[in-house]
C-alpha positions as CSV (number, residue, x, y, z in Angstrom):
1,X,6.4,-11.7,22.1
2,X,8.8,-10.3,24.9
3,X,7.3,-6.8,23.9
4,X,3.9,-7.9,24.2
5,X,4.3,-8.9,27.3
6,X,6.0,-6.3,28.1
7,X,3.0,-4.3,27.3
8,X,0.5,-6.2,29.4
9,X,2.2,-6.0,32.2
10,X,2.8,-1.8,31.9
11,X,-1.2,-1.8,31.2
12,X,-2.2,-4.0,33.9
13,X,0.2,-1.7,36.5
14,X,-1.5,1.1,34.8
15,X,-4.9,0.1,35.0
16,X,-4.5,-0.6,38.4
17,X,-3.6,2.5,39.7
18,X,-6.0,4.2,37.8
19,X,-8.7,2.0,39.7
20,X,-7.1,1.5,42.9
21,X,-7.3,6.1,42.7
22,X,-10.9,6.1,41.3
23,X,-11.9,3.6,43.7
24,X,-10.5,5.6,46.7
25,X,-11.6,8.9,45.5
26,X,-15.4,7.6,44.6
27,X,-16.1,4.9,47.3
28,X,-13.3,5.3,49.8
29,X,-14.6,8.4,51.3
30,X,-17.9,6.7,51.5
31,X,-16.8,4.0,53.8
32,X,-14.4,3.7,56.9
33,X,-12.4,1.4,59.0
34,X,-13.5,-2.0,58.5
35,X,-15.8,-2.6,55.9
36,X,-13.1,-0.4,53.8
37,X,-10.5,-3.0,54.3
38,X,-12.8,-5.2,53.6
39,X,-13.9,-4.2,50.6
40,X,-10.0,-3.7,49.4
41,X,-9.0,-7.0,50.6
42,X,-11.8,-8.8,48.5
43,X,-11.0,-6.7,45.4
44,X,-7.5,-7.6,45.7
45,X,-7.9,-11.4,46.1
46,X,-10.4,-11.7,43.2
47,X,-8.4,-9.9,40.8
């Protein structure tokens, strides 16, 4: 059980990064000041 949690914990770190570097390299650029904090701070509090 430890080690499974263990695990999820690693994947959910992982799989953050990977999206929070996708999403800046995709959408980021797109956007700018505001609405890009926006846009973070929503993602952040719904996950």
């Amino acid at each position: 059980m430890p080690f499974l949690t263990l695990f999820t914990l690693l994947w959910r770190n992982l799989e953050g990064v990977l999206w929070k570097s996708w999403y800046q390299r995709v959408v980021g650029q797109r956007l700018e000041g505001q609405e890009h904090r926006l846009i973070m701070q929503e993602l952040i509090t719904t996950t």
